[in-house]
C-alpha positions as CSV (number, residue, x, y, z in Angstrom):
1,X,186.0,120.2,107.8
2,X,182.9,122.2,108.8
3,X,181.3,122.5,105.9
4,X,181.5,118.6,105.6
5,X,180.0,118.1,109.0
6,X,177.2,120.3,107.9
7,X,176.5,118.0,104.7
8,X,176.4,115.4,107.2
9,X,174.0,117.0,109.8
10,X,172.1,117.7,106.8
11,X,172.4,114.0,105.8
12,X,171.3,112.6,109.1
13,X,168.5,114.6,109.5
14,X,166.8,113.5,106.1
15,X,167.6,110.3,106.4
16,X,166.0,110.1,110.3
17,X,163.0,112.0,109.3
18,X,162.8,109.3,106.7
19,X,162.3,106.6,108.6
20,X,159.2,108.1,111.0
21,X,157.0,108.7,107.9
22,X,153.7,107.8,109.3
23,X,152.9,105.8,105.9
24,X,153.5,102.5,106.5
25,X,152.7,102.8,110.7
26,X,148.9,104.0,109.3
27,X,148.9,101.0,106.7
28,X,150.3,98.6,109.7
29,X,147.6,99.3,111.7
30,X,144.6,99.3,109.1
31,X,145.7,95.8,107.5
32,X,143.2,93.2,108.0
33,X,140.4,95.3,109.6
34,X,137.0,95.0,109.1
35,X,134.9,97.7,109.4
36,X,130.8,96.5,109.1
37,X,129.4,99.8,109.1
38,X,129.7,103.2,107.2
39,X,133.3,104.8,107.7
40,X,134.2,108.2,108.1
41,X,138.0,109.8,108.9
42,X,138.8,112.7,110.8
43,X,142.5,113.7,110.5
44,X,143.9,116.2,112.9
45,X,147.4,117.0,113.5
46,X,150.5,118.3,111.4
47,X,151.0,114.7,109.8
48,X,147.4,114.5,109.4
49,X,147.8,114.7,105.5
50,X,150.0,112.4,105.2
51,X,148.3,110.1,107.5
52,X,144.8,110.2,105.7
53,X,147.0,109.9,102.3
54,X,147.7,106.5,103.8
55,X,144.4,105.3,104.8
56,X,142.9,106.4,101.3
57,X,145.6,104.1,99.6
58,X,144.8,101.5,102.2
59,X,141.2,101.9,102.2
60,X,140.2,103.8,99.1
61,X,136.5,104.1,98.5
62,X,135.5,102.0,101.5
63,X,136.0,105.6,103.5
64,X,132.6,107.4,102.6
65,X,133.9,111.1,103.8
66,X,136.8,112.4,105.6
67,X,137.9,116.2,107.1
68,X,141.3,116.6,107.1
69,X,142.5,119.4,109.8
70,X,146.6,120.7,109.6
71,X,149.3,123.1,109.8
72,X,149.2,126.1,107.3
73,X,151.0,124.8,104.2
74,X,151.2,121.0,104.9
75,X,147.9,120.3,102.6
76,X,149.8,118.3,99.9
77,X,147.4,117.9,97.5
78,X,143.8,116.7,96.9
79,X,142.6,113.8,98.6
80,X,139.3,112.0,96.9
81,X,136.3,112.7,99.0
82,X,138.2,114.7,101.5
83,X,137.9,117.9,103.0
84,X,141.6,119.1,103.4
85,X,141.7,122.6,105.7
86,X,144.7,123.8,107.3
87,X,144.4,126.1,110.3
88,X,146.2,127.9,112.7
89,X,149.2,126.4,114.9
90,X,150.5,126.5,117.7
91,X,147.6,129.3,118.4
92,X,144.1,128.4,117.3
93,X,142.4,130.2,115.0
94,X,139.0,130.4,113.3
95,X,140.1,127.9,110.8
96,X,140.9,125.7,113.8
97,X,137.4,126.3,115.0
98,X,135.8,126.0,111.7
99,X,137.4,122.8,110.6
100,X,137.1,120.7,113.6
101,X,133.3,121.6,113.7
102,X,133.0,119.8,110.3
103,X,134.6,117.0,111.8
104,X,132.0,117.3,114.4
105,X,129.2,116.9,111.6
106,X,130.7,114.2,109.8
107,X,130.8,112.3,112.6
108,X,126.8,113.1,113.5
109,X,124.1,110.2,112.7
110,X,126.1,107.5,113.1
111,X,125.2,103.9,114.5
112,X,127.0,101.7,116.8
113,X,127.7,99.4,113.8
114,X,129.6,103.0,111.8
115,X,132.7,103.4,112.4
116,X,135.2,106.8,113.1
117,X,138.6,106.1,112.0
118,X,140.3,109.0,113.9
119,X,143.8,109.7,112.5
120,X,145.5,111.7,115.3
121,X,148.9,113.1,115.2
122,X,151.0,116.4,117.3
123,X,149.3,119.6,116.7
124,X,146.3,118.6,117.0
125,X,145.8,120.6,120.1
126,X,145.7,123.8,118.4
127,X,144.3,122.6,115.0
128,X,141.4,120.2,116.3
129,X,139.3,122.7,118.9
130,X,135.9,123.8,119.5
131,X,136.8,125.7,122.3
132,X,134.1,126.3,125.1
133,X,135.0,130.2,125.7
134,X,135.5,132.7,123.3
135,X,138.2,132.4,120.3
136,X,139.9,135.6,121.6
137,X,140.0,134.2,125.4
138,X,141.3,130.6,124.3
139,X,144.0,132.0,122.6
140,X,145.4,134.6,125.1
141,X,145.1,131.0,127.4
142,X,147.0,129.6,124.8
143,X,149.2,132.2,124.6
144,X,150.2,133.0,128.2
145,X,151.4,128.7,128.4
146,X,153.4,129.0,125.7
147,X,155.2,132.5,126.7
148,X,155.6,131.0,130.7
149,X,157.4,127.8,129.9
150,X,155.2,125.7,130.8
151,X,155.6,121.9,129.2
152,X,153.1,120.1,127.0
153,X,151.6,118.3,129.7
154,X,150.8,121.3,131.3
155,X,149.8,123.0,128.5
156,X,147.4,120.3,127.6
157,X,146.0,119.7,131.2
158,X,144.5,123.4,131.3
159,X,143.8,123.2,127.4
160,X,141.5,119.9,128.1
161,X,139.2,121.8,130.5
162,X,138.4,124.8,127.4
163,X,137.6,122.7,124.7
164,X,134.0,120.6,123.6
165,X,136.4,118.1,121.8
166,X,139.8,117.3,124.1
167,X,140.0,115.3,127.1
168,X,137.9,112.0,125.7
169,X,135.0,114.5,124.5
170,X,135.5,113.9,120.7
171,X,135.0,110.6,121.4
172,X,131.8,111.1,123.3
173,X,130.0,113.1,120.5
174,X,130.5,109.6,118.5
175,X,129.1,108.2,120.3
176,X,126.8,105.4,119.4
177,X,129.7,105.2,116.5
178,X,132.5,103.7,117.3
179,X,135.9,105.4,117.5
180,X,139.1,103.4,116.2
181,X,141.9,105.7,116.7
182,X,145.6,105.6,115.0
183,X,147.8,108.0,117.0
184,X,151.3,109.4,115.9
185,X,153.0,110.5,119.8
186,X,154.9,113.6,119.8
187,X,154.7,113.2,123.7
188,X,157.7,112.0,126.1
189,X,156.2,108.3,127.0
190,X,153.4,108.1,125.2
191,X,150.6,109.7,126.9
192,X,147.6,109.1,124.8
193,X,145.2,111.6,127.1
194,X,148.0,113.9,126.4
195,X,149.0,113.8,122.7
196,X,147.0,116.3,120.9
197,X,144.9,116.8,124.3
198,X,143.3,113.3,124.1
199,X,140.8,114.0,122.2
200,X,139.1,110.0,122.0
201,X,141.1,109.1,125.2
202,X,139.8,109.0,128.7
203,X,141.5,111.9,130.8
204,X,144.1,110.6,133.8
205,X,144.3,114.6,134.3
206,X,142.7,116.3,137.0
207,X,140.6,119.6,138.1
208,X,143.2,119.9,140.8
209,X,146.2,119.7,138.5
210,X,144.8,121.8,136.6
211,X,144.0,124.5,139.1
212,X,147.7,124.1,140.4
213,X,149.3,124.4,137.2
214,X,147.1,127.7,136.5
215,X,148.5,129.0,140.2
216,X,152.1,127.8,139.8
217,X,152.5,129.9,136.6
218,X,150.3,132.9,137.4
219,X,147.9,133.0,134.6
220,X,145.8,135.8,134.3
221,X,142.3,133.9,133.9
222,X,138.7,135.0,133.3
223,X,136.0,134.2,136.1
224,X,134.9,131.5,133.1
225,X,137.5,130.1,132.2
226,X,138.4,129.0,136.0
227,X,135.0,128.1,136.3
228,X,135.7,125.5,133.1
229,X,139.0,124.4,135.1
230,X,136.6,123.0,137.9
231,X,134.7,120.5,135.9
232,X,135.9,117.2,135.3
233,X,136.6,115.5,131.6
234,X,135.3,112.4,130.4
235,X,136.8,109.3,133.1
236,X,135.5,106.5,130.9
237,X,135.1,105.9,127.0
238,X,133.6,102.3,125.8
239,X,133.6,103.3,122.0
240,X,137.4,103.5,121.1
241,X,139.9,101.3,120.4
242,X,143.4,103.0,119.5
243,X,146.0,102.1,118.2
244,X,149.7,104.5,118.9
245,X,152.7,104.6,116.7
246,X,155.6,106.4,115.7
247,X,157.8,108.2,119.0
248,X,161.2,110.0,119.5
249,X,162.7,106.8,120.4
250,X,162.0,105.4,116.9
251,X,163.5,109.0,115.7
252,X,166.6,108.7,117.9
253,X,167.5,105.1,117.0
254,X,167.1,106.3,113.1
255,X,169.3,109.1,113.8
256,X,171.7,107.1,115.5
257,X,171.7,104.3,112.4
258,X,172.7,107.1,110.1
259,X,175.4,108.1,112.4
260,X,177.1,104.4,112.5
261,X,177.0,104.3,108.6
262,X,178.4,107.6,108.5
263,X,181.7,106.1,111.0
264,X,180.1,107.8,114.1
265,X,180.0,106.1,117.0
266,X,176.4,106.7,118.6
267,X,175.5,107.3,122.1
268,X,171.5,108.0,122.5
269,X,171.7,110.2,125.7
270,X,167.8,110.0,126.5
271,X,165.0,110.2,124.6
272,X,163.2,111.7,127.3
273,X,164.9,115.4,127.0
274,X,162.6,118.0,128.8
275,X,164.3,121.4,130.0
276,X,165.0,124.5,129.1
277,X,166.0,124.7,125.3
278,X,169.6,126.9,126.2
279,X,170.1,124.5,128.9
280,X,169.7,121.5,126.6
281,X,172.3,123.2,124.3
282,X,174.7,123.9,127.4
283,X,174.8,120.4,128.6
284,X,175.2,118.7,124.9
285,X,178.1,121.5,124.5
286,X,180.0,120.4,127.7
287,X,179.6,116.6,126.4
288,X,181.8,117.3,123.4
289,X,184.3,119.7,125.7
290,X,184.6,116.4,127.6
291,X,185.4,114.0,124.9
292,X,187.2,116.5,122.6
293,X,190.4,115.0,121.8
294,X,189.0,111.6,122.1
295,X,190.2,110.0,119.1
296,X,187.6,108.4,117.4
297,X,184.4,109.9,116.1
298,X,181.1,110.2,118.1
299,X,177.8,111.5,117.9
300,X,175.9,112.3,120.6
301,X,172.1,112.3,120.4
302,X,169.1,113.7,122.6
303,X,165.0,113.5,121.6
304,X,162.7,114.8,123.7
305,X,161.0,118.3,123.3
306,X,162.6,121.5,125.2
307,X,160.6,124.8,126.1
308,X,161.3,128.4,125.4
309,X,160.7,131.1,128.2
310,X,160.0,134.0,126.0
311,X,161.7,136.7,127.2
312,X,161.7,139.0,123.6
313,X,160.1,139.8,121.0
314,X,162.3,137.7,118.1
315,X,161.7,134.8,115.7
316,X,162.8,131.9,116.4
317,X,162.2,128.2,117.7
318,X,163.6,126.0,120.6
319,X,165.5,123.8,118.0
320,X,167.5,126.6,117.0
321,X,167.6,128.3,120.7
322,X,169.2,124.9,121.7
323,X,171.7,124.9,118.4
324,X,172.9,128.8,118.9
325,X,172.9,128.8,122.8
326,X,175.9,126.3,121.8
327,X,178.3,128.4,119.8
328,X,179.9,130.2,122.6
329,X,180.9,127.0,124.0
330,X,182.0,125.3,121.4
331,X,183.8,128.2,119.6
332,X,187.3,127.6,118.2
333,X,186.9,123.7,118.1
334,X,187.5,122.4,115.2
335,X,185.6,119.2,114.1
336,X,182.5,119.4,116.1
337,X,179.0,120.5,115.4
338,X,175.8,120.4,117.1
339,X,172.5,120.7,115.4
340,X,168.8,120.3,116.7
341,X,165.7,119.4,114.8
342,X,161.9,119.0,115.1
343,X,160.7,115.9,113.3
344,X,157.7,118.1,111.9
345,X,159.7,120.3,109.8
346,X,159.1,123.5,111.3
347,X,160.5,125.2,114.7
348,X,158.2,127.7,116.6
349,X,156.4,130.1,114.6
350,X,158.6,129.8,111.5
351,X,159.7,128.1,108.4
352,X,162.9,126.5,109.6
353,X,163.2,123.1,111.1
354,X,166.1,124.0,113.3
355,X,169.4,125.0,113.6
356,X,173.2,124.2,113.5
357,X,176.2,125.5,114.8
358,X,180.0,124.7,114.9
359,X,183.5,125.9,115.9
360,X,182.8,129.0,113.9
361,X,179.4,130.1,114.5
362,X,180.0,132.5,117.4
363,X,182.9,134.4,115.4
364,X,180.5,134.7,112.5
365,X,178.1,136.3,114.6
366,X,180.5,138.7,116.0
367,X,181.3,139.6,112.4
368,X,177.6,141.0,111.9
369,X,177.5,142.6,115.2
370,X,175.8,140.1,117.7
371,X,176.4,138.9,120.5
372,X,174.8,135.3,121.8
373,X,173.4,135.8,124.7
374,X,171.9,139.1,123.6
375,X,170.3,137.2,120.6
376,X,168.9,134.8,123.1
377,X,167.5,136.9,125.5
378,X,165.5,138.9,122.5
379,X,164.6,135.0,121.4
380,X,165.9,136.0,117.9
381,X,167.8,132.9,117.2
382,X,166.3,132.4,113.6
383,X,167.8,135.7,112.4
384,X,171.3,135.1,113.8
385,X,171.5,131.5,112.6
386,X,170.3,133.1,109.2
387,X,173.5,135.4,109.2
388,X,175.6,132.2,109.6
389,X,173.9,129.8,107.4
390,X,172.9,127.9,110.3
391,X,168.8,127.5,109.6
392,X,168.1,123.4,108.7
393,X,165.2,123.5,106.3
394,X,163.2,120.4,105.4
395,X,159.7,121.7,104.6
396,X,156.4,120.4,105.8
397,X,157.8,116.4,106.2
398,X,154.1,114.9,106.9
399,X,155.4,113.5,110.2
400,X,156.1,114.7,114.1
401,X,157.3,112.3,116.7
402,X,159.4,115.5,118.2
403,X,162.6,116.6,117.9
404,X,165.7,115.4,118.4
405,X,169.2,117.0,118.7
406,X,172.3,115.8,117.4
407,X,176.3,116.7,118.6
408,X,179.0,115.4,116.3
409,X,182.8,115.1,117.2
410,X,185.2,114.3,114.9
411,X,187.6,112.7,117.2
């Protein structure tokens, strides 16, 4: 039986990533426009590929130039009259830097009649940055948020205050060009001054906020960069026009279609998940403990985005933090299975997209001499689930509306 449920989390997850390709969304939102001017793109994101892949079918030759800026390995191929970089995620690097300066230039000597078609998608935080402190101090910024727990939001309200292109400031160098914006949201609600730092949105966010978030997790800061965290982003833009698409609600309902044709009964739990990544795998874990026995099959499904509070030195990713942290719970049940995903194809620093786990997972483990919560306190997940076959690999999917996490019972 478990190895059937795993062709089926397999299953769902193709089919759900499927339906959030940013093709059509990108075509959607280009069809009928008129652009009088000159028109250049800027892509920045980890579906930014795929996104400027659409406009160029969409468009074709009416684009005059375009920089394309992504994740390592999600260039799919040459696109006409396209600069395609990838760069360094979720720490910038000097590809970052590099990259989004050419996007700067390209988007230099333009009238108010030209127009910037700014194709924006998750990542883009890391990957589109010109940073206004040194490389080295952006990233150990960079670094400390990630390792404290901190959410996106917060992330991004301190990242806003470093950076010559976030917080509406992209937008501003346009300027007299105008700015129509497609955005892909990886963000619980929708933020736009928060998806990918809001890089042609005005900031809502505030030197205050930023300050207290700085405070609350004990950042070690340079005198400069909390001299940047005191002055304020761009309150007003009258040059853009966006347009956002794509979310983990559509992801969720697409995961939950595949599960009602598959004789699951869905129940979307929230799309608005946002803990701690063991936590999220506790709770979805005590779910199934409660309707074990039910009778009838289920699935139960959660988007959102978890955090990781690094506490080792392993490999791993919060989708498969959330799918292990479940095994000891669900161990010796027969017919359920949770697995957890992110939308992009890849979880944390590696090459999976997430991870699985069933009845037998934890007695596996045991078998090659771990223990759970040992693996999770190191953050090792990806090389446990690797022992057990539990590592979901997609590949760069040229989309990321977040994740979403999936727990199946039989009945």
């Amino acid at each position: 039986m478990e190895k059937q449920m795993r062709k089926e989390a397999d299953a769902i997850v193709a089919a759900s990533i499927k339906a959030v390709q940013p093709d059509e969304a990108v075509s959607r939102a280009l069809q009928g426009k008129k652009f009088p001017g000159r028109v250049v793109l800027v892509a920045a994101g980890k579906a930014a590929w795929q996104m400027a892949k659409a406009a160029h079918d969409c468009l074709g030759d009416r684009i005059d130039a375009g920089v394309v800026i992504t994740k390592y390995d999600h260039v799919m191929g040459l696109i006409a009259n396209f600069d395609c970089r990838e760069a360094g995620h979720p720490v910038p690097d000097e590809n970052s830097f590099t990259g989004t300066q050419a996007a700067l230039d390209l988007a230099q000597g333009l009238t108010e009649k030209d127009t910037v078609l700014f194709l924006l998608s998750g990542g883009g935080s890391a990957l589109f940055e010109k940073p206004l402190v040194a490389g080295e101090v952006l990233q150990d910024v960079t670094g400390q948020l990630l390792a404290c727990g901190a959410d996106i939001v917060e992330i991004n309200t301190i990242r806003k205050r470093l950076s010559a292109v976030k917080g509406g400031r992209f937008a501003q160098s346009c300027a007299p060009a105008q700015v129509f914006s497609i955005v892909l949201s990886d963000i619980l609600g929708d933020p736009l001054d928060m998806i990918a730092s809001g890089p042609a949105v005005p900031d809502t966010s505030t030197c205050a906020q930023a300050r207290a978030i700085a405070e609350k997790y004990k950042l070690n800061l340079t005198e400069e960069v909390k001299e940047l965290l005191g002055q304020e982003t761009p309150k007003e833009l009258h040059n853009v026009t966006t347009q956002i698409t794509g979310s983990v609600r559509e992801l969720c309902a697409a995961a939950a279609k595949v599960c009602r044709e598959m004789g699951y009964e869905p129940v979307v739990l929230t799309d608005q998940l946002c803990c701690q990544a063991k936590e999220a795998g506790s709770f979805l874990a005590s779910i199934l403990k409660t309707h074990y026995g039910a009778g009838k099959p289920m699935a139960f499904l959660a988007g959102g985005e978890t955090v990781v509070q690094l506490t080792g030195k392993g490999k791993g990713g919060r989708n498969q933090e959330l799918a292990l942290a479940t095994a000891p719970l669900i161990a010796g049940m027969q017919g359920v299975c949770v697995f957890s995903v992110g939308s992009d194809g890849t979880d944390g620093p590696t090459d999976a997209a997430g991870g699985y786990a069933d009845g037998e997972t934890e007695a596996e483990l045991r078998q090659n001499g771990l223990e759970v919560f040992g693996v999770l306190r190191d953050n090792d997940a990806y090389h446990a689930l690797q022992k057990t076959g539990g590592l979901i690999f997609t590949g760069p999917t040229g989309t990321n509306v977040n994740d979403v996490a999936v727990a199946l019972l039989k009945g």
